[in-house]
C-alpha positions in Angstrom: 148.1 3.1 80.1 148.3 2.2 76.5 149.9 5.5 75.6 152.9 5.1 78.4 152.9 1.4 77.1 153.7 2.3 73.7 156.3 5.0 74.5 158.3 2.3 77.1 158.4 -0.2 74.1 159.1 2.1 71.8 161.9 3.8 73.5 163.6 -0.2 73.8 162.7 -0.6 70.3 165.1 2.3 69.5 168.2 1.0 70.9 167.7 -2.1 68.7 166.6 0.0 65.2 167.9 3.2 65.3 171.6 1.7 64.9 170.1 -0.3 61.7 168.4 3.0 60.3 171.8 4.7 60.5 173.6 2.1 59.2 175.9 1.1 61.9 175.6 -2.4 63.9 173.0 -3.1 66.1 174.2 -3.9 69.9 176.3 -7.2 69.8 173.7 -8.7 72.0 170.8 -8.4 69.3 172.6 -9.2 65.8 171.0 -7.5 63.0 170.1 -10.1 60.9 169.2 -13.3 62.5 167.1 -15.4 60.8 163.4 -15.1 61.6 161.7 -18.1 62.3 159.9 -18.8 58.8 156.3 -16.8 58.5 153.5 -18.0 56.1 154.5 -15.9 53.4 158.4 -15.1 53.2 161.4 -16.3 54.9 162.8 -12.8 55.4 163.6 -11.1 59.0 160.9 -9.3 60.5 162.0 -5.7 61.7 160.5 -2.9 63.7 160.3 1.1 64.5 161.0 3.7 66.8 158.9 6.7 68.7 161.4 8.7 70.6 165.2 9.5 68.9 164.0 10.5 65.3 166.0 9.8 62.4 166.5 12.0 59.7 163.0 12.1 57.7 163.9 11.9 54.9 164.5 8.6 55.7 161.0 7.6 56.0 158.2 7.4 53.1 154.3 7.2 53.0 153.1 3.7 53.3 151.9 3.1 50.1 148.2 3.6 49.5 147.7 0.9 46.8 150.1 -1.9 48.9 148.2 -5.5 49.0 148.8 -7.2 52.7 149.9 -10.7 52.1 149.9 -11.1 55.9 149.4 -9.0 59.1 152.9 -8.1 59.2 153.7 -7.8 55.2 152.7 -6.6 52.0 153.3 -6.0 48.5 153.6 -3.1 46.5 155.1 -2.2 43.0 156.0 -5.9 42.8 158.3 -5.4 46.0 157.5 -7.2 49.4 157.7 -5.8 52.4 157.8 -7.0 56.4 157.8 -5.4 59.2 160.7 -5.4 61.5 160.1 -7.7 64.7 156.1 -8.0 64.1 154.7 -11.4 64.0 151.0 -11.2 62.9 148.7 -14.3 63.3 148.7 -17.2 61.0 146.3 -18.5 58.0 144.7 -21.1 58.4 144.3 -21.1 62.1 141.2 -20.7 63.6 139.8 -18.0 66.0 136.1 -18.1 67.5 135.2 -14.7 67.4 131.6 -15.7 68.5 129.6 -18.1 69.9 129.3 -20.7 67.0 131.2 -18.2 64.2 135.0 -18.6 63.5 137.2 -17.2 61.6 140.9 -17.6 59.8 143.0 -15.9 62.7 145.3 -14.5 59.7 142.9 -13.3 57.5 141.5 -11.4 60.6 144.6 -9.8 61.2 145.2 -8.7 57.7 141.8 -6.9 57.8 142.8 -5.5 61.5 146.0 -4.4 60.2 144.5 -2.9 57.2 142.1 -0.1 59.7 145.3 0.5 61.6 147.3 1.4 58.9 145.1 3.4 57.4 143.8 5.5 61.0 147.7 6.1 62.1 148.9 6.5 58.4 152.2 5.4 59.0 155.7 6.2 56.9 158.1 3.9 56.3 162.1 3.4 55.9 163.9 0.1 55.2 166.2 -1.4 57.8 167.3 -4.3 55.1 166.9 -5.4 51.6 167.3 -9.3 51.9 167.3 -9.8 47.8 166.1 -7.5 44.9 162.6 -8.4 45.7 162.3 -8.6 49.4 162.9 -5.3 52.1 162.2 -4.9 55.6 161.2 -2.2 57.4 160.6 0.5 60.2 157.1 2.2 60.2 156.1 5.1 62.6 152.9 6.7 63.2 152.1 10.1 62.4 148.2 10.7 63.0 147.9 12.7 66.3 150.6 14.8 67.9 153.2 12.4 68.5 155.2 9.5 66.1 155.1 6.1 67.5 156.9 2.7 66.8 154.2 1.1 64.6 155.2 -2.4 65.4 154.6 -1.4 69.3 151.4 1.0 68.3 149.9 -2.8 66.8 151.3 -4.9 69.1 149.8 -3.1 72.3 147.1 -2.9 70.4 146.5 -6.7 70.3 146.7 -7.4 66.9 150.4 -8.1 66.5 153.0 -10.5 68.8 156.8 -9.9 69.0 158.5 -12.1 66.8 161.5 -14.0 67.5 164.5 -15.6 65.8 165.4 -18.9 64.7 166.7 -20.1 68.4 163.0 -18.5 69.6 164.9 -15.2 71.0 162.6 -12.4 71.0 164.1 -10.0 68.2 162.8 -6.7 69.6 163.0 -6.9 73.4 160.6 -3.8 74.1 157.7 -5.8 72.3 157.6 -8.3 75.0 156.9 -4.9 77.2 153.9 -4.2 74.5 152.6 -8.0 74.4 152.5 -8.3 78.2 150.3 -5.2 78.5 147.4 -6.0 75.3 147.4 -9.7 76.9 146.8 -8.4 80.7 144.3 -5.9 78.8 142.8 -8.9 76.7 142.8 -6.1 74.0 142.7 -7.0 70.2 143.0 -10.6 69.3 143.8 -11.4 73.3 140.2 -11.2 73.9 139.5 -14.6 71.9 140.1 -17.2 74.4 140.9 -19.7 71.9 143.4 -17.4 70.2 146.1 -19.6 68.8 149.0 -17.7 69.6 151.7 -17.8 66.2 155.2 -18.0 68.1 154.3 -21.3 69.7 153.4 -22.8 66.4 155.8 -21.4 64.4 158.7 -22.4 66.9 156.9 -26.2 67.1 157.2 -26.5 62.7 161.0 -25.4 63.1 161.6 -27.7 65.8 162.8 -25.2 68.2 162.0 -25.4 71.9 161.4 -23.1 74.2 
């Protein structure tokens, strides 16, 4: 289930990145650049990955070992500061009961979640867009195991990621809906915290957007 999850999402994922990875426009109903709804660390879009239509790989280069993660969905390496392409990890400084009495920062967990992943599907990366001299984002793909997948759906699906959305609270990759529906039905990842305070909903509410 979580396999055929992955390669649905994955495959809509595609339609939305692989126009931005070959440098032509993405479909008119998904502009490429719409501003993200502002994340904890960086006002930059958030972009995504695909698993099925491979671009050149050349392209793509090996997440870097040494990279700090700032959040669940970005890090820093050689002084440059990276996000992931539609990924919306959980925010710091809200709280998650992970057990009966013991909570913890919901971001901080998903930094260290995010850190295992990473480093069990060793991921490669290409940027989608470099928003200032400082500041990329980026498509990741898996390449442990036999086949490459979207990283954004691999962690989403997963649990430990949500689908981000833009400033009017439009989902920016469609197919990670797909990949959020299915880890929250499976209460998989950071689902299975009942109190889980879900980011979108809180980001949208300090924007003033509504839903």
């Amino acid at each position: 289930m979580l396999i055929s999850t992955i390669a649905v999402s994955g495959f809509y994922a595609g339609f939305v990145i692989m126009p931005m990875l070959a440098g032509s426009e993405a479909p008119h109903t998904q502009p490429p650049w719409l501003p993200v709804v502002p994340v904890q660390t960086s006002q930059a879009d958030a972009p995504a990955t695909e698993d099925v239509a491979l671009p050149p790989s050349s392209a793509f280069a090996p997440f870097p070992t040494h990279a700090q993660f700032e959040t669940g969905d970005s890090w820093v390496s050689n002084g440059q500061r990276y996000r992931l392409y539609g990924l919306q990890s959980c925010l710091r400084g809200t709280a998650v009961t992970v057990s009966q009495g013991s909570s913890r920062d919901c971001g901080e967990f998903n930094v260290i979640m995010m850190q295992a992943l990473v480093r069990d599907t060793k991921p490669v990366c290409a940027t989608i867009q470099m928003v200032d001299q400082n500041n990329a984002v980026v498509a990741c793909q898996t390449t442990a195991g036999e086949h490459r997948y979207d990283l954004a759906t691999y962690v989403i699906a997963q649990g430990w990621g949500f689908a981000a959305v833009d400033s009017t609270g439009q989902v920016i990759v469609p197919g990670y809906r797909v990949a959020e529906e299915s880890a929250r039905n499976a209460r998989a990842g950071l689902w299975g915290y009942p109190d889980m305070p879900h980011p979108v909903p809180v980001l949208m509410q300090q924007a003033g957007v509504s839903r």
